[in-house]
ZAMIMI-446303 format. One line per 4 residues: for each residue x negated, y negated, z of C-alpha. Coordinates in Angstrom, 3 decimals. Each point is the difference from the previous one (the first is absolute). Last residue first. Layout:
N
X:Y:Z | ... $
! end
This chain:
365
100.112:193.537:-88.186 | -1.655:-1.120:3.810 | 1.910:-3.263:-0.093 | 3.312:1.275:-0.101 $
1.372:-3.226:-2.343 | 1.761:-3.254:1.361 | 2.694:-1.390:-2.126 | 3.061:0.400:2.721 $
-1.628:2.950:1.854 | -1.899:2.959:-1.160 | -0.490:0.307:-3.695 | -1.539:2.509:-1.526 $
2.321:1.276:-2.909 | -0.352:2.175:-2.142 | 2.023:0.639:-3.676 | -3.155:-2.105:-1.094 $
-2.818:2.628:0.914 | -3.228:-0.762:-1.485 | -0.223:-2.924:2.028 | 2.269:0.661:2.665 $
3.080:-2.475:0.427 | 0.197:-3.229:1.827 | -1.375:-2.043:-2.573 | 2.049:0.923:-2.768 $
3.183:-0.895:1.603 | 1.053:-2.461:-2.501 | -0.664:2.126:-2.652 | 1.221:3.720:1.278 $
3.650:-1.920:-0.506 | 3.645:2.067:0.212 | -1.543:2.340:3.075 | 1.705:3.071:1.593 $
-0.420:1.829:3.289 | 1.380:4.268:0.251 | 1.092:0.732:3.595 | 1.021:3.973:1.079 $
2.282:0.571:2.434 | -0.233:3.263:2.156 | 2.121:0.971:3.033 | -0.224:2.131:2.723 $
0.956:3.465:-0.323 | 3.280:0.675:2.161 | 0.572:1.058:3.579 | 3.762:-0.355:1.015 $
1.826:-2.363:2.344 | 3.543:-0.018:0.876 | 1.751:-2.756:0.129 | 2.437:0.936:-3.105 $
-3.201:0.823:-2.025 | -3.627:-1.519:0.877 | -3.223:0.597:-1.693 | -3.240:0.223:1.877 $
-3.313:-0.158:-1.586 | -0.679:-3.686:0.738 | 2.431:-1.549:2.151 | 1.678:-2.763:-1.620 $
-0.270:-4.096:-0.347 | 1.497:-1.434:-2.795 | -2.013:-0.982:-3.167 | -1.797:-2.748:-1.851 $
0.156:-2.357:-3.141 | -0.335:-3.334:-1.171 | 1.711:-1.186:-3.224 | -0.689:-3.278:-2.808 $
-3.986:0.000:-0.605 | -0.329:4.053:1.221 | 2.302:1.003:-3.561 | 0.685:3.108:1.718 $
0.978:3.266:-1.512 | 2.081:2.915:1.756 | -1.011:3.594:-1.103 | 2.499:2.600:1.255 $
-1.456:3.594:-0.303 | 0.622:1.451:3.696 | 2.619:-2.148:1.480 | 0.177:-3.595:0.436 $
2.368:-1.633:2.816 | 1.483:-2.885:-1.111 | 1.940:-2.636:1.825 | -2.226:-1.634:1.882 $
-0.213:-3.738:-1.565 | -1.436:-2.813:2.241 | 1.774:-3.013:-0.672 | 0.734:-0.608:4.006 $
-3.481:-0.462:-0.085 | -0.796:-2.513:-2.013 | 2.075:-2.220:1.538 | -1.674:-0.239:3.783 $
-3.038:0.543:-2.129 | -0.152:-3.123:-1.115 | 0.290:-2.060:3.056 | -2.367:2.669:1.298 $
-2.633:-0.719:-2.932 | 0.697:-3.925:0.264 | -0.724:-0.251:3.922 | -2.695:2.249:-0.082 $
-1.815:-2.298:-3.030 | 0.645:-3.231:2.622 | -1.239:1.912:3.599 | -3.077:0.805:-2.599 $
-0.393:3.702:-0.424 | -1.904:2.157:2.515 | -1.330:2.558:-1.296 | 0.212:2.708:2.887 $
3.730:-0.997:0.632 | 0.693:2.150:-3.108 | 3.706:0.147:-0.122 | 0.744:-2.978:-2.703 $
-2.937:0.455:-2.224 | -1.840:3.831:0.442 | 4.255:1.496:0.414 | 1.396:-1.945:-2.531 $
-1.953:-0.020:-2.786 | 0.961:-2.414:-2.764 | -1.376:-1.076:-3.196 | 3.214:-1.278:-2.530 $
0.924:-1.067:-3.019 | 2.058:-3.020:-0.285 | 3.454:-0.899:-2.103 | 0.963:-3.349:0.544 $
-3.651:-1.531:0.782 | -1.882:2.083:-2.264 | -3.493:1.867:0.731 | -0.883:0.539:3.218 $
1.719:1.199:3.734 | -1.661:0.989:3.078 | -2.611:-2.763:-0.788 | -3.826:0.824:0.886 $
-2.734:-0.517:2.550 | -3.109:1.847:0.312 | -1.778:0.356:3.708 | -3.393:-0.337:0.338 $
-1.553:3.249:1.415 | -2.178:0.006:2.788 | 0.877:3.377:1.403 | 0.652:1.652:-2.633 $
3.386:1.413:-1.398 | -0.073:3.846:-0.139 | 2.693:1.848:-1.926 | 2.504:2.345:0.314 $
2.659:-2.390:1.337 | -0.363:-2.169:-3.312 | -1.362:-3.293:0.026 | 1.546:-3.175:1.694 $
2.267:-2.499:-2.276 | -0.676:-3.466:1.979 | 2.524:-2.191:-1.419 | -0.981:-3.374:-0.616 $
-0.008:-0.584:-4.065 | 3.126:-1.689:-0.096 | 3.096:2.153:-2.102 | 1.198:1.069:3.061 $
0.878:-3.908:1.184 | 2.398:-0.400:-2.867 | 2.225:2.524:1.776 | 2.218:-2.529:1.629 $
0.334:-1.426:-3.859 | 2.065:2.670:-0.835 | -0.467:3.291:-1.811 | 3.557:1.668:-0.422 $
2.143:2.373:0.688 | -2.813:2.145:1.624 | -0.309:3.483:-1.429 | -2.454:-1.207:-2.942 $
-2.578:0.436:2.782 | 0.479:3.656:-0.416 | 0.119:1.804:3.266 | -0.426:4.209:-0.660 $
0.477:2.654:2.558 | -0.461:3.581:-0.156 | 2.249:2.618:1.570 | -2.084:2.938:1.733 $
1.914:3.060:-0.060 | -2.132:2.416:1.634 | -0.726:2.038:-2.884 | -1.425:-2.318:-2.358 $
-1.741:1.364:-2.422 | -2.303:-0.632:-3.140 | 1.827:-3.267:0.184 | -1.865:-2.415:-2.983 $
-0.485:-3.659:0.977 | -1.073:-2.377:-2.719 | -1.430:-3.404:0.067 | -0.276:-2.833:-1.899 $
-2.055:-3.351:-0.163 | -2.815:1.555:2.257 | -1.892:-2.685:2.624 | -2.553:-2.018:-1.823 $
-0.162:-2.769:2.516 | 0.442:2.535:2.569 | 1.591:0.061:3.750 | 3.034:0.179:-1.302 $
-0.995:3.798:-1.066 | 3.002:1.537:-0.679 | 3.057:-2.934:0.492 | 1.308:1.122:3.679 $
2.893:1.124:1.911 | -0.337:1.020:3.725 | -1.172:3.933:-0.039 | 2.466:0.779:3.001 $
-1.741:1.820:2.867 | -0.896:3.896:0.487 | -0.898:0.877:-3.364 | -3.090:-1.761:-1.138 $
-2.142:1.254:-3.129 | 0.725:-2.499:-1.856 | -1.519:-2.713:2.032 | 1.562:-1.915:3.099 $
-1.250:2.263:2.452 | 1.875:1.908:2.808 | -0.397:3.529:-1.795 | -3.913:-0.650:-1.191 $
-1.012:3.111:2.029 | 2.657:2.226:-0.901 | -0.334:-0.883:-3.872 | 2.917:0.087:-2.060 $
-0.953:-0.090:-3.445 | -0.173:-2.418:-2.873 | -1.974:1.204:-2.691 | -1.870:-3.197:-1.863 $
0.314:1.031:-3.864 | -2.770:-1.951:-2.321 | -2.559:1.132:2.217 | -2.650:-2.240:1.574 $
-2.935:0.208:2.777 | 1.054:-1.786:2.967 | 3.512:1.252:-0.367 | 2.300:-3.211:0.060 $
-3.005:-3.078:-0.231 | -1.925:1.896:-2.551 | 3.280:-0.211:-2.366 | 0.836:1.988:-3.095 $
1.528:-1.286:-3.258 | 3.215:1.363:-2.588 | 0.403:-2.545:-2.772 | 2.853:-2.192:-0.388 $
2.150:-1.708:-3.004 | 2.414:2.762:1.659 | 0.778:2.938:-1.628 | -3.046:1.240:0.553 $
0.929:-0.143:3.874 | 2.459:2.846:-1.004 | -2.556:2.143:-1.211 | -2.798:-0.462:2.647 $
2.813:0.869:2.172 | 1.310:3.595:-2.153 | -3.864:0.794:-0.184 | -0.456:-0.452:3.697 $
2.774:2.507:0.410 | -1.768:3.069:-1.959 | -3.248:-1.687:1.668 | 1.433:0.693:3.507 $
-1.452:3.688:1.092 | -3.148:-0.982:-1.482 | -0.131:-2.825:2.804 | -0.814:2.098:2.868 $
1.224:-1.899:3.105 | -3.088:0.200:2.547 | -0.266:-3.696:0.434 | 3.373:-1.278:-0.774 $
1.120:1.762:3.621 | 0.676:3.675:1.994 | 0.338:1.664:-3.104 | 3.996:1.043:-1.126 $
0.850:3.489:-0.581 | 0.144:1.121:-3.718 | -0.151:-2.362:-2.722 | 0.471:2.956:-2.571 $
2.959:1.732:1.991 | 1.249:-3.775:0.035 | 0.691:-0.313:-3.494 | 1.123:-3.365:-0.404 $
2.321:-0.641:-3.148 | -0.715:-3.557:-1.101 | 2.358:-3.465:-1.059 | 2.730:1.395:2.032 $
1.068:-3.293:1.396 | -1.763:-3.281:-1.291 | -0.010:-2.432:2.246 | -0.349:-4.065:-1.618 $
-1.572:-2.323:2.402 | -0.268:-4.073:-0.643 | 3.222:-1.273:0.765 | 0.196:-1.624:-3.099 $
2.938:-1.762:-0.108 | -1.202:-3.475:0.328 | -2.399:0.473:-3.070 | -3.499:1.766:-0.443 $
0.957:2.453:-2.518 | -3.042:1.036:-1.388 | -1.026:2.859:1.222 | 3.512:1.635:0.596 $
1.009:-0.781:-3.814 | -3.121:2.181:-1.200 | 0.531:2.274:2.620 | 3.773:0.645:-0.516 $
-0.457:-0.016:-3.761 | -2.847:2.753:0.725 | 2.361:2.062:1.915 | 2.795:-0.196:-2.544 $
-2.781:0.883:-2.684 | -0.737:3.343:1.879 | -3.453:0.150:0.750 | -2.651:1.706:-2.305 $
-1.242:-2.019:-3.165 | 0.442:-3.596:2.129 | -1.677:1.418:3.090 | -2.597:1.074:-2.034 $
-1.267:-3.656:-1.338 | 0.569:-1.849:2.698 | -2.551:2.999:1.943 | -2.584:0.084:-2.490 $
-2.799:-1.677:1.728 | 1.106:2.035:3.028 | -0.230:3.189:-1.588 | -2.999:-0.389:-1.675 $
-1.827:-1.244:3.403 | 1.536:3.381:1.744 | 1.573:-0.895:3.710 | 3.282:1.918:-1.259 $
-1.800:3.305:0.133 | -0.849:2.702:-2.429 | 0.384:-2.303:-2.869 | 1.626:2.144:-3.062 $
1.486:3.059:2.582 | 0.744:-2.951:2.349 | 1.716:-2.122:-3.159 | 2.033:3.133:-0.872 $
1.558:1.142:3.380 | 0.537:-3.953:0.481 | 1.842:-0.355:-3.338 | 2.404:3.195:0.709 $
0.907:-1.283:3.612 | 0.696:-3.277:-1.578 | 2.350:1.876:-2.666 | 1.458:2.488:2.524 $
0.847:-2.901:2.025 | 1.487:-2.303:-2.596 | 1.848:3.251:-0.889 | 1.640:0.367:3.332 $
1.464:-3.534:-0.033 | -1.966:-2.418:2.077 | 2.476:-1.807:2.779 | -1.391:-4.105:-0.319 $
0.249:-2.031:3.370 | -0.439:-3.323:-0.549 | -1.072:-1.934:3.288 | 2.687:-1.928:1.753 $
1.043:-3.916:-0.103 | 3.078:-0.514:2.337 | -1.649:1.306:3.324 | 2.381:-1.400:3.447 $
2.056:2.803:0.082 | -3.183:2.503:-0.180 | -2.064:-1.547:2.951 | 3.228:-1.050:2.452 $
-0.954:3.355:2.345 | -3.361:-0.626:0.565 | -3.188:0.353:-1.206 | -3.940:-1.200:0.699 $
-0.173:1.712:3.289 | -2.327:-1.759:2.108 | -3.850:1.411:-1.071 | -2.048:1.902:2.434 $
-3.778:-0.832:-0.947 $
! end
């Protein structure tokens, strides 16, 4: 799918609300670097049961109180200045040497070399009334970090591991009833210069009643690129936006809702999604460009996310074009409630979860 370009030139004039961006002094990073060199010599990796169960508990002996006060008000803050998406610059050192060159996708990533940083994620989502989970649907098979790496054969696809179109922005997982509360996004590199972009629905001045109709239940919200739909499937409906009136959350996908022809939405849900995205999208927020060791958060209730276009491999200075190693993001998922989610999770496995598409569970697991 080639996407229209989801930019232009009034994009940053016309954002008033913008994502916190918090510079980590050098002994916040020697101190988080210093926890996750002792919790992987303790745990071995972050996917450890102890560790997890532990997590709140650790990140409030090891990160820097300013951090966790950040968090803590970050998590709970769910007011008309929230934008949704705090960055924090710095937060890790990336030894690249170690990393070395990078694989050819997710699948053939090995993870050892990222457990120093998965630590440092875990961490930070422990700060959060939220516990670290994995999802069937995103790896077919689990992980608590999802590597997200260029892949030549997914280039025009509107997953992670696209490069040659615009990633339009999208709430993780809109497609699930259980989709993750938080998110983080560690840069193990990013050498070609890839800004991100972030929409928070708390962009929009306000909430009027011409939105009303996105909080009806008639939205066809399609499942991720990577996986199958059947045949006979019966489609799903849900809102775009939930919870209060004034001050909604959202579940939006842009590029499987409004640019999907495949679907097929009703001529009335089209209507609403384009009359809304002719706004959203001037909202669209591109002005950060991470670097190696920058961790932004999501709360994925109030901010969508996604990324420019770019050639994957290739870095370009004054025009002139220079081979690079592609980049590498990794993706940690958090979860405030287990409860309520209980049935789409393993058995013996609570921090997993099964389900494939807006309440339904694989049916093979």
């Amino acid at each position: 799918m080639n996407s229209i370009k989801i930019l232009d030139n009034e994009t940053l004039t016309q954002v008033k609300l913008l994502p916190t961006v918090i510079e980590i002094t050098s002994q916040e990073q020697r101190m988080i670097k210093d926890a996750a060199i002792h919790l992987q010599k303790k745990y071995g990796n972050y996917e450890n049961r102890d560790f997890i169960r532990h997590v709140h508990q650790l990140a409030s002996y090891f990160l820097p109180e300013r951090i966790l006060n950040i968090a803590a008000d970050f998590a709970s803050d769910f007011s008309k200045n929230q934008y949704g998406a705090l960055i924090f610059k710095g937060l890790m050192e990336i030894d690249q040497e170690n990393i070395g060159s990078t694989p050819p996708n997710w699948q053939s990533a090995d993870y050892s070399k990222f457990y120093l940083y998965g630590f440092a994620c875990a961490l930070i989502h422990g700060a959060l009334p939220s516990k670290p989970v994995q999802y069937y649907s995103q790896r077919q098979g689990g992980g608590l970090i999802h590597a997200i790496i260029p892949d030549e054969k997914m280039r025009e696809t509107q997953t992670g591991s696209g490069s040659s179109t615009d990633l339009y922005v999208h709430t993780e997982d809109a497609f699930l009833k259980h989709q993750a509360d938080f998110l983080s996004f560690m840069y193990v590199r990013n050498e070609e210069q890839v800004p991100s972009t972030l929409y928070s629905i708390r962009s929009h001045e306000s909430i009027g009643e011409n939105y009303r109709p996105l909080f009806d239940r008639i939205y066809k919200i399609p499942k991720d690129a990577n996986l199958e739909t059947e045949q006979n499937e019966v489609d799903t409906l849900d809102s775009v936006l939930y919870g209060n009136y004034k001050l909604p959350f959202m579940r939006f996908d842009a590029a499987e809702q409004l640019f999907n022809s495949s679907i097929k939405q009703t001529e009335e849900a089209h209507q609403y999604l384009t009359e809304f995205w002719e706004e959203a999208r001037h909202l669209i927020y591109s002005g950060f460009t991470p670097q190696a060791g920058d961790v932004i958060l999501v709360n994925n209730h109030l901010c969508a996310h996604g990324r420019s276009a770019f050639r994957a491999g290739v870095r370009n200075i004054d025009g002139i074009e220079h081979p690079c190693e592609r980049r590498i993001m990794l993706r940690m998922m958090s979860k405030v409630s287990l409860i309520d989610m209980r049935a789409h999770t393993l058995t013996e496995d609570p921090f997993f979860v099964i389900e494939e598409h807006l309440g339904k569970n694989f049916r093979h697991l």
